[in-house]
C-alpha positions in Angstrom: -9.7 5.4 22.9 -11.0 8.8 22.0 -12.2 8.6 17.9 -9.9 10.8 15.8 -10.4 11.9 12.1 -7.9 10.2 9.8 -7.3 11.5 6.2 -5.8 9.1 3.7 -4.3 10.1 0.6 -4.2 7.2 -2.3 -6.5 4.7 -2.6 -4.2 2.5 -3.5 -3.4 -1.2 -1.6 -1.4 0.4 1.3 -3.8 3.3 1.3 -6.5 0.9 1.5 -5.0 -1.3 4.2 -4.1 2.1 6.5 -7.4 3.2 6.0 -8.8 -0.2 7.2 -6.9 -0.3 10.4 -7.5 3.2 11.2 -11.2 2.6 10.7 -11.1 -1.1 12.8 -9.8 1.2 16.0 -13.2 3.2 15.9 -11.8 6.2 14.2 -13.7 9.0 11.7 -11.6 7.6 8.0 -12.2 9.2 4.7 -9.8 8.4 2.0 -8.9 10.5 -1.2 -8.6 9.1 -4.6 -8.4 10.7 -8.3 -10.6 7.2 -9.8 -14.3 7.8 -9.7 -15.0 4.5 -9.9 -12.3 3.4 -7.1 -13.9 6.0 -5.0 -17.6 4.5 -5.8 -16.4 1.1 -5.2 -15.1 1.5 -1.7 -17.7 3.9 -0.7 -20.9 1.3 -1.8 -19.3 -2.2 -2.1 -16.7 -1.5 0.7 -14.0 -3.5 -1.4 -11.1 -2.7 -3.5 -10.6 -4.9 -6.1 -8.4 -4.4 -8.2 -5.6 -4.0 -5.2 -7.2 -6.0 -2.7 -8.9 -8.5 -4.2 -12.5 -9.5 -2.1 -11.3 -8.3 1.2 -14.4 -6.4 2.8 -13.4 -3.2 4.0 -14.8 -1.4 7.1 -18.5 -0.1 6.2 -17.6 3.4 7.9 -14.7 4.3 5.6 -15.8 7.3 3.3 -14.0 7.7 0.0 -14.2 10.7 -2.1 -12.5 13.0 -5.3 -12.4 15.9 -3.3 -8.8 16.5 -1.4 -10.7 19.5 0.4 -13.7 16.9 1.7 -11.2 14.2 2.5 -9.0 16.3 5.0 -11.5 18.5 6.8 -11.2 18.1 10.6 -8.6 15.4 10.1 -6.3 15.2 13.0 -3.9 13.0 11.6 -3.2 13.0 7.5 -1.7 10.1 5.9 0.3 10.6 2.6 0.3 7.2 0.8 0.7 8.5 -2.7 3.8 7.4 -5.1 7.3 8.9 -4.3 6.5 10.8 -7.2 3.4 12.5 -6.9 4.6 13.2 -3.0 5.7 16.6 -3.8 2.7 17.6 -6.3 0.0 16.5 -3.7 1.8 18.1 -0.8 1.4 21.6 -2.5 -2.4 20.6 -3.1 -2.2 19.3 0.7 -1.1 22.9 1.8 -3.5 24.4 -0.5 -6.5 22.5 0.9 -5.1 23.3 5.0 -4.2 26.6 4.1 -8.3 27.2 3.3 -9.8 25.4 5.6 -7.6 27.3 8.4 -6.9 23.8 9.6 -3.7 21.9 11.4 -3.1 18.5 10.9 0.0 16.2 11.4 0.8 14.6 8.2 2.5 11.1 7.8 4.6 10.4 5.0 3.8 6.1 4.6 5.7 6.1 1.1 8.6 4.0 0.7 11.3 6.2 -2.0 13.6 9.1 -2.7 12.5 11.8 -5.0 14.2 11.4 -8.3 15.0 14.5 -9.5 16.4 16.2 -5.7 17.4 12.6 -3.6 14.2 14.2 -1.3 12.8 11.8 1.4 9.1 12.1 1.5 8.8 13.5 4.8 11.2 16.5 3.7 8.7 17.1 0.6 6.2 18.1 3.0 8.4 19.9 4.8 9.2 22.0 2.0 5.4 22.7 0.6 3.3 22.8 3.4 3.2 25.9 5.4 4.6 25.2 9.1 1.1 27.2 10.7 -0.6 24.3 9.3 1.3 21.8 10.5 1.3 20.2 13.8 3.8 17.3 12.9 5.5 15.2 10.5 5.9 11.4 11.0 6.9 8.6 8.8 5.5 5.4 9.1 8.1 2.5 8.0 8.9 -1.1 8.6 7.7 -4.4 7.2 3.9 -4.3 6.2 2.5 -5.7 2.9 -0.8 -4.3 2.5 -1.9 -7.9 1.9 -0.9 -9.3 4.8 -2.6 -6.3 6.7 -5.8 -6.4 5.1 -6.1 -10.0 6.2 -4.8 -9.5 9.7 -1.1 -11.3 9.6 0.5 -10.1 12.9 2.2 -6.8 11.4 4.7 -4.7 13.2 5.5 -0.8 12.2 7.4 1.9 13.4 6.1 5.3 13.7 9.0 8.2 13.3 9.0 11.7 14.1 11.8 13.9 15.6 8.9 15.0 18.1 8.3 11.7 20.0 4.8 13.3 21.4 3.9 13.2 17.4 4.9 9.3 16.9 3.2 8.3 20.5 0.1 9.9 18.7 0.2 8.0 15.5 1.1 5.0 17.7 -2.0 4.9 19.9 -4.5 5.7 16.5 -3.2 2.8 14.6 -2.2 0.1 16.7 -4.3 -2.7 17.5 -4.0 -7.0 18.4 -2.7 -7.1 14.7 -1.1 -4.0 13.8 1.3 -3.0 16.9 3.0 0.3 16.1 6.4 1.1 17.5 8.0 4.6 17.9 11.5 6.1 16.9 12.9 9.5 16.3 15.2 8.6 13.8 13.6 10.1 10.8 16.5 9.9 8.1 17.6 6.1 8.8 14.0 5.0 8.9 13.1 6.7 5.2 16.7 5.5 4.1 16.0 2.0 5.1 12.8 2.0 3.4 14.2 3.4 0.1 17.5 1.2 0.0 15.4 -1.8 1.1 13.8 -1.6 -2.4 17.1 -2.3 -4.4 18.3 -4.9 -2.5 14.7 -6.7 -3.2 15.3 -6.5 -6.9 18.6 -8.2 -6.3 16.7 -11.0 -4.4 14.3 -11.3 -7.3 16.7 -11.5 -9.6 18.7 -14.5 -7.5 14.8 -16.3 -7.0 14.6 -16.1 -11.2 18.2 -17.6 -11.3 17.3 -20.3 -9.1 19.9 -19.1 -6.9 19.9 -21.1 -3.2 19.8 -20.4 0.5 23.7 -19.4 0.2 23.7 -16.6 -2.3 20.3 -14.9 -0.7 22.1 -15.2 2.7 24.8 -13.4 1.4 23.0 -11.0 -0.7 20.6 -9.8 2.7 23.9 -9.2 5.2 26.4 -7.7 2.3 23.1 -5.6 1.0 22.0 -4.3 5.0 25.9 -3.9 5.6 25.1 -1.3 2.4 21.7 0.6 3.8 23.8 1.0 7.1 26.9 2.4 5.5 25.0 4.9 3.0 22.6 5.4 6.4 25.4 6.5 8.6 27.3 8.9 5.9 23.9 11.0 6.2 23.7 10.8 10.1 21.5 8.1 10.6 21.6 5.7 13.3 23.6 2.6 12.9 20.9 0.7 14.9 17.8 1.6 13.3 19.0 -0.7 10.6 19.0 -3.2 12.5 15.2 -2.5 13.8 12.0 -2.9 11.8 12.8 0.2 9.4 15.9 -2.1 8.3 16.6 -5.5 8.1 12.9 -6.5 8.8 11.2 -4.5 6.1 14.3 -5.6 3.6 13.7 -9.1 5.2 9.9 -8.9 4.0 10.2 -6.9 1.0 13.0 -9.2 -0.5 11.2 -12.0 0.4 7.7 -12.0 -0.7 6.2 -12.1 -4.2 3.8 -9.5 -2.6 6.4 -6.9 -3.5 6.5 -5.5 -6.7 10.3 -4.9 -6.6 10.8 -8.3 -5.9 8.9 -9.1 -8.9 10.6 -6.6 -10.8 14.0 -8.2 -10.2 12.5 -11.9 -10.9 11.7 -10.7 -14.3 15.2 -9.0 -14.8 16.6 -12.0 -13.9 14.3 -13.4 -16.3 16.3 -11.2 -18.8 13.7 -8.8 -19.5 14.4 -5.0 -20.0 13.9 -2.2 -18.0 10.9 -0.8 -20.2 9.5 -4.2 -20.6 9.0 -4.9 -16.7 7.6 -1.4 -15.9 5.0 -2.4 -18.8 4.4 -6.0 -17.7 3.9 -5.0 -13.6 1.8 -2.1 -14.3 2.1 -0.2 -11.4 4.5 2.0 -9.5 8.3 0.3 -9.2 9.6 2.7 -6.4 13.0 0.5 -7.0 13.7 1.2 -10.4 13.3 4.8 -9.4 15.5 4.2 -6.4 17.7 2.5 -7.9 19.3 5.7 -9.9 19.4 8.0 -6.7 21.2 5.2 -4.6 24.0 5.2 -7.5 24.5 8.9 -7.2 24.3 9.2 -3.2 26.7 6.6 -2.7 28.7 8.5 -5.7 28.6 11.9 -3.8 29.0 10.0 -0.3 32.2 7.9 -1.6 30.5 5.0 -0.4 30.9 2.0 -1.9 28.1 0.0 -2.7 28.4 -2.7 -5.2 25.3 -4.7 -4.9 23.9 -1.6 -5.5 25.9 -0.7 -8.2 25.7 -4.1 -9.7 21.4 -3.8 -9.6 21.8 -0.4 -11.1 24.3 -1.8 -13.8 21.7 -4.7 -15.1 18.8 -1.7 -14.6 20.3 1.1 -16.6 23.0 -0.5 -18.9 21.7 -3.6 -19.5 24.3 -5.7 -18.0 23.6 -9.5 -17.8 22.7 -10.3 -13.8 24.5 -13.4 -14.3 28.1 -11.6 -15.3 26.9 -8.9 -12.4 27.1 -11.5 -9.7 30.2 -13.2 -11.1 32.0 -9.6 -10.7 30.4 -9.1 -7.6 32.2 -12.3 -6.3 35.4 -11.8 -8.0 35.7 -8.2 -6.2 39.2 -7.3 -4.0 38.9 -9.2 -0.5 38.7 -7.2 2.4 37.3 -7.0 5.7 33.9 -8.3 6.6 33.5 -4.7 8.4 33.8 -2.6 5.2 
């Protein structure tokens, strides 16, 4: 395979992991950070602790400060940043292209909605990066704990642009005997699934704190995909890309794993903690607090109904007691299995 120039944006643990891969397939990786001493880290220790624990990166990965260093000549540029910084380094993104004359394909590999507009991330850089610089968007979704990549569990992805040519691209760069990359054109039902996933995993926390069996967590996955698919379809998605990798096997992962900070989240609401006191004990980005919110008003302005959504966001934002939530939850109307 020909070597290609990757850019990665955040230096976080799926950052990291991204980077890794890219850089174990032969390819030119330099990844941008705002922490000096992350950046000096990776770039003379080739680790990153405080994400990845003692995992040896690849010695070839370059780290830097410097958005402008990091992208120049990069081919393909993945955006790994929280859901909310998406739209802030996007404008720096098409800042940095615009003056280097340069066109990259860009690759949202965020997981979230934007809070204030209910923007996927992939439609952030849409919106703030110049189409002349631009020679794709893509999403990358579907079940991948950086942890599990970093130490080479057999991971599967999907790569998801409307331009197939752009997702067989990112497809041949990343994949490898651990990391296979699929492709999909289904942009809106892959980012969907990988926001609404998020929720559902705080409800599956929340049951793993209650000490909740096999039962209730087989209930809560089918009632909470039967949820992603009907909010997916009201926006045009696919039906069947929730039940691919973008779907029920990154909410499969991602509810299931103590990997995943929303799962973690929801163990310590279960836990009866607040709101304020889990963002404060995790310490890091919660895109399913955030998510949360903008499922509540979607499925508002959609006139879907979604109440194990509505139940998470209930013991989220009001403070309702997950025990009472699940107790209402079972003591709904009975209706079809299909609605």
């Amino acid at each position: 395979m020909d070597q290609t120039k990757v850019a990665v944006l955040g230096a976080g643990s799926w950052g990291t992991a991204l980077a890794n891969v890219a850089a174990e397939n032969g390819h030119a990786v330099k990844i941008w950070g705002h922490r000096v001493a992350t950046v000096d880290e990776i770039n003379t220790q080739h680790t990153n602790k405080e994400y990845l624990g003692d995992r040896v990166l690849q010695a070839s990965i370059q780290a830097t400060t410097d958005l402008v260093t990091a992208i120049e000549g990069a081919e393909i540029i993945l955006s790994v940043v929280p859901t909310k910084a998406t739209r802030e380094v996007a404008n720096l993104l098409n800042q940095a292209l615009t003056q280097l004359q340069q066109k990259s394909i860009v690759v949202a590999a965020t997981k979230g909605l934007e809070p204030s507009t209910y923007k996927f991330a992939s439609q952030m850089i849409a919106e703030e990066i110049d189409a002349s610089s631009l020679a794709g968007i893509a999403v990358i979704a579907g079940p991948s704990h950086a942890e599990g990549v970093i130490k080479h569990d057999p991971t599967t992805v999907t790569a998801v642009s409307e331009d197939l040519v752009v997702a067989e691209r990112i497809q041949r760069v990343m994949s490898n005997s651990t990391f296979r990359v699929y492709t999909n054109d289904d942009i809106v039902g892959a980012e969907l699934g990988g926001a609404l996933k998020n929720v559902i995993a705080i409800a599956a926390g929340a049951l793993q704190s209650l000490e909740y069996d096999a039962n209730a967590k087989a209930a809560l996955f089918t009632r909470g995909l039967n949820e992603m698919a009907q909010l997916g379809k009201a926006y045009g998605a696919n039906p069947m890309t929730f039940m691919g990798l973008a779907g029920v096997g990154d909410l499969f992962a991602t509810a299931t794993s103590t990997h995943s900070r929303n799962f973690r989240a929801g163990m310590q609401l279960g836990a009866g903690l607040s709101k304020e006191e889990v963002i404060e004990h995790m310490g890091m980005v919660i895109e399913g607090i955030s998510t949360t919110k903008v499922v509540h008003d979607l499925a508002q302005a959609k006139q879907v109904e979604m109440p194990i959504s509505n139940a998470v966001y209930q013991v989220i934002y009001e403070g309702r007691d997950p025990k009472i939530a699940i107790r209402e939850l079972m003591d709904r109307p009975l209706h079809h299995e299909g609605k």
